[in-house]
Residue frames as qw, qx, qy, qz and C-alpha x, y, z in Angstrom:
[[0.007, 0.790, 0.287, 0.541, -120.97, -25.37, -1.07],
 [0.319, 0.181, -0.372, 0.853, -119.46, -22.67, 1.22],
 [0.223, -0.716, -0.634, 0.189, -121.67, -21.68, 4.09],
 [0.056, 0.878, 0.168, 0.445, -123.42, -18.11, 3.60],
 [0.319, 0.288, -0.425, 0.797, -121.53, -15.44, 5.45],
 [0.336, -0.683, -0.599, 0.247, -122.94, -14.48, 8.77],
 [0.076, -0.431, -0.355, -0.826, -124.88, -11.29, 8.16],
 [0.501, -0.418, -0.258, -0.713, -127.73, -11.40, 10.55],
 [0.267, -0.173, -0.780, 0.540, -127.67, -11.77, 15.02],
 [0.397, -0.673, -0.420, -0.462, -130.31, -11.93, 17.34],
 [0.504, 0.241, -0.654, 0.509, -129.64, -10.81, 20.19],
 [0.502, -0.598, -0.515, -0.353, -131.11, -11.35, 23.51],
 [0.441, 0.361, -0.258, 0.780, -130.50, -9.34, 26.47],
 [0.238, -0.831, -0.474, -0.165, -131.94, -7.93, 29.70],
 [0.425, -0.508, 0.060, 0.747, -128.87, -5.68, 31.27],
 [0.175, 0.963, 0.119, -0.167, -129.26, -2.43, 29.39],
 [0.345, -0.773, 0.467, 0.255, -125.75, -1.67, 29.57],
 [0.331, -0.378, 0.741, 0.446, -124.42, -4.36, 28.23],
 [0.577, 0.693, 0.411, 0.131, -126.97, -4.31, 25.25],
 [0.218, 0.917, -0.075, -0.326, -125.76, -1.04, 24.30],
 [0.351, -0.553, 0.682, 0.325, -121.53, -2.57, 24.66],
 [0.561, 0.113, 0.804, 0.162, -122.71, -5.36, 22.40],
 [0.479, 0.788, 0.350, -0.162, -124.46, -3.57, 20.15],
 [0.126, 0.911, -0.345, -0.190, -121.70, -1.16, 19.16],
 [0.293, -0.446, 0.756, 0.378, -119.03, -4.14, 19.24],
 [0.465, -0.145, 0.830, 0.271, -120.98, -5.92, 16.56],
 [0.466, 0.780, 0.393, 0.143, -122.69, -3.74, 14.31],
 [0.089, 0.973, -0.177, -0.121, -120.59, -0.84, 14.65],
 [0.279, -0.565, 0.752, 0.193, -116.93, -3.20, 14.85],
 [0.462, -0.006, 0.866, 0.193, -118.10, -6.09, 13.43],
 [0.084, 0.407, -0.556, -0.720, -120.51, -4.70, 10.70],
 [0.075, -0.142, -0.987, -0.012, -123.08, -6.88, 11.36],
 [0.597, -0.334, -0.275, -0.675, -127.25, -6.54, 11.05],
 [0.177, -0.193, -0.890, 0.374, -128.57, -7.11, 14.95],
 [0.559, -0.550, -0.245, -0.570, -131.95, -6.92, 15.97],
 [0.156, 0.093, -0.811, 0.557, -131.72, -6.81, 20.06],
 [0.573, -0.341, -0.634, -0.392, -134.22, -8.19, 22.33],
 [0.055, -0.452, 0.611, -0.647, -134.84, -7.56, 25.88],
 [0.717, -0.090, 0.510, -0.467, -136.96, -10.82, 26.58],
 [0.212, -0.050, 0.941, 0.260, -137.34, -14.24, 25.59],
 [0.326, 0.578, 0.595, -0.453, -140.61, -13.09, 24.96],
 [0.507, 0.748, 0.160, -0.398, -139.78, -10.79, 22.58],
 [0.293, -0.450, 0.811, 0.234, -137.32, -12.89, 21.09],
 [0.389, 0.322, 0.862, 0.051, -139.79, -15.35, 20.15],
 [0.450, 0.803, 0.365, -0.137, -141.93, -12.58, 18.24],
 [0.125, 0.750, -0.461, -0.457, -138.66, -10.89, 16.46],
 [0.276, -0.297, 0.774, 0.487, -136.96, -14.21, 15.06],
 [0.493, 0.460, 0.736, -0.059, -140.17, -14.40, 12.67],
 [0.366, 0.924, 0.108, -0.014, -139.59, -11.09, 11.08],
 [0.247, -0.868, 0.415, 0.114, -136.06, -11.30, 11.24],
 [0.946, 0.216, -0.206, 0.129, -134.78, -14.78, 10.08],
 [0.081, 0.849, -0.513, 0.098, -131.44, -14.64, 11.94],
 [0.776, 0.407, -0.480, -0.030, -129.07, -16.63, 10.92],
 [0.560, -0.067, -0.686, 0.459, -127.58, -16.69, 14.84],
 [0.564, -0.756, -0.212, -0.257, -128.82, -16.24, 18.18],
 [0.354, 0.353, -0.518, 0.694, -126.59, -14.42, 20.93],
 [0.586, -0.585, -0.458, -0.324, -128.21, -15.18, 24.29],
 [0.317, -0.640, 0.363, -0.598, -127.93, -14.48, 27.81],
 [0.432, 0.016, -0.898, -0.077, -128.25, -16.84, 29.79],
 [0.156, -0.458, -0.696, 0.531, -129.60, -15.43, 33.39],
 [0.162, -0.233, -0.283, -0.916, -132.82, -13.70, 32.33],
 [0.463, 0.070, 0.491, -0.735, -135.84, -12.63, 34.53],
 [0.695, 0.270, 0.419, -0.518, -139.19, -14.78, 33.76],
 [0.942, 0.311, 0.089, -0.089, -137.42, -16.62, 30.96],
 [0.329, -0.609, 0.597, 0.405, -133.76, -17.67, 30.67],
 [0.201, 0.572, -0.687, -0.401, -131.54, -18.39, 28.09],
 [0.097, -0.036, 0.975, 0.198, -132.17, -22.51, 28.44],
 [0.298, 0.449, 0.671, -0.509, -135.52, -21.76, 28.61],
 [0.406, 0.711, -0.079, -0.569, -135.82, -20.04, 25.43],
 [0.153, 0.422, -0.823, -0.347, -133.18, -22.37, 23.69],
 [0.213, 0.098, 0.970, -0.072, -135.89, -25.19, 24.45],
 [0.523, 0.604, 0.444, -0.406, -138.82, -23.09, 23.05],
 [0.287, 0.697, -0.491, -0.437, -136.42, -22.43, 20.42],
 [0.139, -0.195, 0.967, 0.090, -135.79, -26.37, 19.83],
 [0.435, 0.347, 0.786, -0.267, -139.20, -27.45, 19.77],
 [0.412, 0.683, 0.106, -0.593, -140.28, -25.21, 16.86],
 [0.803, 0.371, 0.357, 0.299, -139.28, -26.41, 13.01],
 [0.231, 0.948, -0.052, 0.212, -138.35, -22.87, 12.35],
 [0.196, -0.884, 0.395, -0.155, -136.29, -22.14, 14.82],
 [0.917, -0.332, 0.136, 0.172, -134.59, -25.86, 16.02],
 [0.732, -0.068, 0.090, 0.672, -131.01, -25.61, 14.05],
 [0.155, -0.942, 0.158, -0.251, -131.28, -21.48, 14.46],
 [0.494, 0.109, -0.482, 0.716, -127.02, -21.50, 16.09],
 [0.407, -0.865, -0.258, -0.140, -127.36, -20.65, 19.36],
 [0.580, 0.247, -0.432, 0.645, -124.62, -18.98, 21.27],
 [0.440, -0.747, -0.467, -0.175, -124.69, -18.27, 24.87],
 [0.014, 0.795, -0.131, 0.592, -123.77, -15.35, 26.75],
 [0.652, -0.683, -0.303, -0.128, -122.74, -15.59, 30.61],
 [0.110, -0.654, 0.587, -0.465, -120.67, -14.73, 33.69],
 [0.872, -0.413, 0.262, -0.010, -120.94, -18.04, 35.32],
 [0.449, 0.585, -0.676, -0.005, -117.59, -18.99, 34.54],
 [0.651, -0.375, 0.656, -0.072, -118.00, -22.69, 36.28],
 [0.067, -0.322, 0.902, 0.281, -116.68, -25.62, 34.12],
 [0.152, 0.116, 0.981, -0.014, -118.64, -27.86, 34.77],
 [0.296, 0.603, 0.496, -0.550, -122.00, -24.99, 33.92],
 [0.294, 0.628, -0.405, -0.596, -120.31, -24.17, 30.51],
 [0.009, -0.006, 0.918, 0.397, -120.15, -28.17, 29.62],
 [0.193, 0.565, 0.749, -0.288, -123.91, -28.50, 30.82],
 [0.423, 0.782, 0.054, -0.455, -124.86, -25.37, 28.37],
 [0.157, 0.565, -0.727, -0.357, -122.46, -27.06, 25.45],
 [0.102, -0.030, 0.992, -0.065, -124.59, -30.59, 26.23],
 [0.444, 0.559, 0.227, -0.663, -127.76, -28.16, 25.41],
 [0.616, 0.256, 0.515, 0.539, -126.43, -28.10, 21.84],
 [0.128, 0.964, 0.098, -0.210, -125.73, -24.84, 21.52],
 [0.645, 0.697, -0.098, 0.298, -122.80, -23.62, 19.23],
 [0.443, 0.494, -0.301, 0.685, -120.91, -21.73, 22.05],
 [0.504, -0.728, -0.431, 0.172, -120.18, -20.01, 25.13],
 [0.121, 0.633, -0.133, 0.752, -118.98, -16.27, 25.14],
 [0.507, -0.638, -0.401, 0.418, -118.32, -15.34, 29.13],
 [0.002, 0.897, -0.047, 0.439, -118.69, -11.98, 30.22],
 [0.351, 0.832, 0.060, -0.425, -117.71, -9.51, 30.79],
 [0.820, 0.496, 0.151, 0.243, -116.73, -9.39, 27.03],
 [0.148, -0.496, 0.418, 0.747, -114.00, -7.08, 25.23],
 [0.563, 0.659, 0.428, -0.255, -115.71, -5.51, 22.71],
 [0.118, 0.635, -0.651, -0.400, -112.57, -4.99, 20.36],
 [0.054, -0.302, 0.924, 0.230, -112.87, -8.73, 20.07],
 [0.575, 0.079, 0.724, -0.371, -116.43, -9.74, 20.54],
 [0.623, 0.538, -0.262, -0.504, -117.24, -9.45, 16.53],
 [0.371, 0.529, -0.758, -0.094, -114.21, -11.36, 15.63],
 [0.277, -0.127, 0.862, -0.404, -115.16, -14.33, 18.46],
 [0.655, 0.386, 0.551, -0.343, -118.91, -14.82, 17.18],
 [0.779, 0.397, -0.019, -0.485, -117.68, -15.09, 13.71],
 [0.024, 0.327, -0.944, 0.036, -114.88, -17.83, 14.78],
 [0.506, 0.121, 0.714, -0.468, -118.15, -19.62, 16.19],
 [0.737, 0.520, 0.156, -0.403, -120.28, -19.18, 13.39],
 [0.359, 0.618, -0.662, -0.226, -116.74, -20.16, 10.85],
 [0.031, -0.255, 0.954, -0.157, -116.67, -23.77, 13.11],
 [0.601, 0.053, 0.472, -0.643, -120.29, -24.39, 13.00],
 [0.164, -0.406, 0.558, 0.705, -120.99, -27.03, 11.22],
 [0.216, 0.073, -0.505, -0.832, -123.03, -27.12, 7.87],
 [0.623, 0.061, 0.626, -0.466, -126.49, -28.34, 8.63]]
């Protein structure tokens, strides 16, 4: 059975700015239903009314980060095999294998290009595989 098309991103975010970029590259380019989130906080109270089918995270966020959430996001039944994919400018090696050893789906590094970011998160979501 073919996995369901990817339809539905959360997306979590505390830089204004680049909410907005993201927003436009992947509902307006990509065509995609996002609900954005400017805390892990309120992250946790959207993916209940939302069901999304993938999670686009930051990673350096005030009073909760990105691993931080991806572990409150593990621990739950709901949420544990939620794809995660994770957003950042650290562009060390050896920090992108250590967030890939998390078990998250991906690692998008900023800054993006929003011509391409659509087409990137649904290569991810095409290689994930089937749970």
């Amino acid at each position: 059975m073919p996995r369901e098309s990817l339809q539905r991103i959360l997306y979590v975010e505390d830089e204004a700015s680049m909410r907005t970029i993201v927003q436009v590259a992947l509902e307006d380019v990509g065509g995609f239903v996002l609900r954005v989130c400017h805390s892990g906080a309120e992250a946790l109270v959207s993916i209940a009314e939302f069901h999304p089918q993938l999670i686009l995270l930051d990673v350096m966020m005030p009073i909760m980060t990105g691993p931080q959430l991806l572990e409150r996001l593990r621990a739950s039944p709901k949420t544990a095999n939620i794809p995660v994919i994770f957003m950042t400018a650290l562009d060390d090696e050896d920090e992108v294998e250590s967030f890939r050893a998390m078990g998250i789906a991906d690692v998008i590094l900023k800054p993006i290009d929003p011509a391409t970011l659509a087409a990137d998160v649904q290569e991810i979501w095409d290689e994930i595989p089937d749970q």
